[in-house]
N, C-alpha and C positions, 0 to 999 in steps of 0.2 A: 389388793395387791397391785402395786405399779408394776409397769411391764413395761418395755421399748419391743418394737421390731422396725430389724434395717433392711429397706429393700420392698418397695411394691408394685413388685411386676407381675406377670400372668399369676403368679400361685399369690406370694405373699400379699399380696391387695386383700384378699379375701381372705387369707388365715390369720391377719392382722384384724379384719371383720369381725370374724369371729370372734378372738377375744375379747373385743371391746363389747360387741353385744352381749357376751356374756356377764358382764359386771365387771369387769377389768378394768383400773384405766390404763389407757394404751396411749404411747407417746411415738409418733411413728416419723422416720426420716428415709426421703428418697430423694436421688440424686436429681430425679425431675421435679422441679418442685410446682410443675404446677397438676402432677401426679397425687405428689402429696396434697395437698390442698382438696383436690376432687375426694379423695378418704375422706380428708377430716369433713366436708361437709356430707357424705354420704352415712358415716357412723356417728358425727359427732365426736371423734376423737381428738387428740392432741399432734400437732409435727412441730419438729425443730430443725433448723436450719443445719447442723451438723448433727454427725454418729457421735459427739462425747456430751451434745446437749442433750440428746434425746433420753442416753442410758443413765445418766448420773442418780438420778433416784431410784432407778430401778434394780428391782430384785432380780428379776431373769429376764433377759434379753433375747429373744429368737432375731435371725438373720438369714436373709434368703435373697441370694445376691445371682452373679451369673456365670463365673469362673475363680479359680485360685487367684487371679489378680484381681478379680473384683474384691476379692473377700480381704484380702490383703492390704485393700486401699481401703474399705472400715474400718478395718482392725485396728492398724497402724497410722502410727503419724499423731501428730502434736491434736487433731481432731477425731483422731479415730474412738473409736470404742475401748479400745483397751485404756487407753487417755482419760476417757469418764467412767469406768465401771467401780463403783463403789465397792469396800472390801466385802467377800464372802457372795457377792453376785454372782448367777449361772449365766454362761452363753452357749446359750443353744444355733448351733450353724446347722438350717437343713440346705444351704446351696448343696450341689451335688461338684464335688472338689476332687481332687487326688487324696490318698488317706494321710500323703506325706505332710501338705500345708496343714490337714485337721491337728495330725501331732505338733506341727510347728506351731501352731495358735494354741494348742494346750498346753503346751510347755511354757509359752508367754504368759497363761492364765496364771498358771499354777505360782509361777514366781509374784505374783503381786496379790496370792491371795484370792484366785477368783478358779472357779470351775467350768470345765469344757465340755460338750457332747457333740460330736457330731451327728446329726441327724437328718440324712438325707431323705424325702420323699416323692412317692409313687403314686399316680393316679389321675396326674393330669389336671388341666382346669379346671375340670367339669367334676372334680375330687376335690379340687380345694374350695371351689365353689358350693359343691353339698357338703362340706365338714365331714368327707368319707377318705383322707388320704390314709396311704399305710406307709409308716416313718419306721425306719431302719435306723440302730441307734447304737454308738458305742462309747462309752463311759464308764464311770464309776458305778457301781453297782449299787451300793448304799445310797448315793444322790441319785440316782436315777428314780428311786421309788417320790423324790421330793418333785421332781417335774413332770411327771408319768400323767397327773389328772389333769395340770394345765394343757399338757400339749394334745390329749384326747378332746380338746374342745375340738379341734379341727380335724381327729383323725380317726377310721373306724378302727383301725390295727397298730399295735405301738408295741414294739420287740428291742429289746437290749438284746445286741448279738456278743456282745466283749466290750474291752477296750478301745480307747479313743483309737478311729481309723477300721473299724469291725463296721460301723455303720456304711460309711463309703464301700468297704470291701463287697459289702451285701447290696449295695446298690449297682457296684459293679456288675454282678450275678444278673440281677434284674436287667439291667439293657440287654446285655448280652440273650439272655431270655427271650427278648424283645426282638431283637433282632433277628433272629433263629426264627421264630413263628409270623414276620411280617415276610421274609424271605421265603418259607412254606408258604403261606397265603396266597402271597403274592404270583408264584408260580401256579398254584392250583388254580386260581379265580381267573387265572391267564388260561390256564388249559380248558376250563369249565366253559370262558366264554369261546374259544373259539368253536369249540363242539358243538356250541349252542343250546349250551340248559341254561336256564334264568337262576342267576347268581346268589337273589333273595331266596329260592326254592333250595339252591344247594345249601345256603347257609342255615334254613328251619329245619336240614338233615340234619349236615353236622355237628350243629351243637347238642345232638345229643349222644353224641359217640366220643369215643376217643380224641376226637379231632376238637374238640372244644377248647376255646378260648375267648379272652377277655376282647382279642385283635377280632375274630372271626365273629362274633357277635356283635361289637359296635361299628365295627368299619366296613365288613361286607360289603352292604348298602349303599354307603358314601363311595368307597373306591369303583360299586357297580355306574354310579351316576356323573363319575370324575369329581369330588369335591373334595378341596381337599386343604381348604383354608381355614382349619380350624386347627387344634390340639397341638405336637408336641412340635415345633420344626426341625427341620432334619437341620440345620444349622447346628441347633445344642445335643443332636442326637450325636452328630458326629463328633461334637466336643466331647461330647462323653464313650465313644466308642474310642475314639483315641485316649484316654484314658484308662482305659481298659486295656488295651495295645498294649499301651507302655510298662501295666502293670506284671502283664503277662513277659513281658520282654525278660522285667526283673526276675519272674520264678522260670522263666528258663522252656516257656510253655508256650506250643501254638494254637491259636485261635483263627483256622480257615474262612468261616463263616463270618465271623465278624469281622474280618478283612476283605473280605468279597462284596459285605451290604455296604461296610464303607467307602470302597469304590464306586456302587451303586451309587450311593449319595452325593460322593464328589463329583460323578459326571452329573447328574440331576442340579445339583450347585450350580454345573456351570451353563448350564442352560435357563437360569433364572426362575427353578422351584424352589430357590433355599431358604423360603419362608412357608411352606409347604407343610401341612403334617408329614408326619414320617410316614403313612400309608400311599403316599404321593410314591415307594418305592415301585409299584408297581408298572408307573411308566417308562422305569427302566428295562424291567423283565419285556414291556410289548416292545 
């Protein structure tokens, strides 16, 4: 099977990997191109200078860009992707988007014959790096069964939640998730340490209680020692927490918490962590 993916940055570099090591061949385009180039010699794969060279023989196309205007400028345009997608081709978007441009890109599918899914994912580099991501996913139901084994090359969990825009909306959920439990953490590991219990010790308690999670278990340790230059940055956290904002704006609904870490992050911004994992929240709380 031919495949395209647009886009290789912290995730997609590696979930483009993946395919290709799998038997795939992969034709991949990044706006840096000498990003691109460092792929192709690392898998062996293929790049093309544009998004409509890359997709034109290909069957399904994943894309994994960095906002709704990213995703908008491969889409679109005399080079974009929708430009080269042969009839009856899928395009799979895992960028993490508003749900409203995923509908607006699947309505442009749909008119020329091609099909959409948005499919945002969670887990980080260090998930798309082990082929362990879990993709939220909303489309057609009957096609979704046709891309379900492709895209488990790179993921441990792969959920059809609804219709185009159900992917995004679940992804929404997830930050906000996110959010809530680096905000607990963050306050606890502040209180822990000024008490003075060693922060590794409280953390080999709590994850066996209640208090368990994904944040308390990998980041503990890092946030105990200040490091904090690795994972998600709060730069795209807060692109996506606004996102979430705005959604919630529309159902009429408030969201305290994740208006309050977004503050957290914007002061942290302006003091020059905004390249920072998002566990960096913490030196807001001290």
């Amino acid at each position: 099977m031919k495949v395209a993916f647009i886009g290789l940055g912290t995730m997609g570099y590696s979930m483009a990997g993946h395919l290709q090591k799998s038997g795939l061949q992969v034709t991949a385009f990044n706006r840096t191109e000498a990003k691109a180039l460092a792929w192709k010699n690392e898998y062996n794969g293929s790049t093309a200078p544009t998004p409509k060279e890359a997709v034109k023989e290909a069957e399904l196309v994943m894309c994994c860009v960095g906002n709704d205007n990213d995703l908008r400028e491969v889409c679109f345009g005399e080079n974009g992707i929708l430009a080269g997608l042969k009839e009856g081709a899928i395009l799979i978007d895992h960028t993490t988007t508003s749900a409203e441009v995923a509908k607006e890109i699947s309505q442009a599918c749909l008119k020329q014959n091609n099909t959409f899914f948005d499919a945002p994912v969670s887990g980080g580099e260090i998930g798309a790096k082990n082929g362990a991501l879990t993709i939220m996913v909303g489309g057609d139901k009957e096609e979704f069964k046709d891309i379900e084994n492709t895209i488990n090359i790179y993921a441990k969990q792969v959920t059809r939640l609804g219709d185009v825009g159900a992917g995004q909306t679940c992804k929404m959920v997830n930050q906000l998730c996110i959010a809530g439990i680096l905000q607990g953490l963050s306050e606890g590991l502040t209180l822990a340490k000024k008490s003075g219990l060693d922060l590794v010790t409280v953390r080999d308690v709590l994850k066996h209680g209640a208090a368990q999670s994904w944040q308390l278990e990998q980041r503990t340790h890092t946030m105990a020692e200040e490091q904090f230059d690795f994972g998600f940055a709060i730069d795209w956290m807060r692109k996506d927490l606004n996102i979430c904002l705005e959604q919630a704006e529309q159902l009429g609904i408030n969201l305290p918490v994740a208006k309050m870490v977004d503050a957290s992050y914007q002061r942290l911004q302006e003091k020059g962590f905004n390249r920072c994992d998002t566990s960096v929240l913490i030196k807001d709380i001290e």
